[in-house]
N, C-alpha and C positions, 0 to 999 in steps of 0.2 A: 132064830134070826140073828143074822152078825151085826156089828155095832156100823150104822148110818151115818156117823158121825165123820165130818169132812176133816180131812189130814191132808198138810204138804204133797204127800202122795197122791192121794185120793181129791181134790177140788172139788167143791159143792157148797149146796148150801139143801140145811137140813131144819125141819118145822117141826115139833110135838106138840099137839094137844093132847093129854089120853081121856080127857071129859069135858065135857060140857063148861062143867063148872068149875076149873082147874085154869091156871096162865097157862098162853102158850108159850111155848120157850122154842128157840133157835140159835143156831148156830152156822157161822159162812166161813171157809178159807177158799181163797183166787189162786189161782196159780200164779198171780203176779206178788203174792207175799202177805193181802194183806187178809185182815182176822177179824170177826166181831162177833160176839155173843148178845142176846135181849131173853129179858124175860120178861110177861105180860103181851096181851094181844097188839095194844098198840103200839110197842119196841120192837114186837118181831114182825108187825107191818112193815114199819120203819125200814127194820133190817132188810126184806125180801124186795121192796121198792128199790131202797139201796145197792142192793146187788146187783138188779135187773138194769139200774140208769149206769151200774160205775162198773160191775165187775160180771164176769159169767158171761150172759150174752151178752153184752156192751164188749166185752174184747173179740168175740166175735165180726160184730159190725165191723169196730174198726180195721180188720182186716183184708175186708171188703175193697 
């Protein structure tokens, strides 16, 4: 499997858990520049909430 992991190039935003009982960890780059990592469940909530209100599909919309 190649690395998921979002780059300048590449925009996304990317989840791991690999167990149950393990943090999840995550990672977002926009293609408007900006960048955030979390680790644990409730930062990388955070983080995906975040992405979806400010960046990803929210630059979508407003194109609309």
């Amino acid at each position: 499997m190649s690395d998921l992991s979002p780059t300048p190039d590449r925009p996304g935003l990317h989840v791991a858990k690999p167990s149950p009982n393990s943090p999840a960890t995550g990672s977002a780059v926009c293609h408007c520049g900006a960048r955030a990592t979390a680790t644990g469940d409730d930062q990388v909530k955070a983080l995906v909430d975040g992405w979806n209100t400010h960046h990803g599909p929210a630059h979508n919309q407003e194109a609309k």
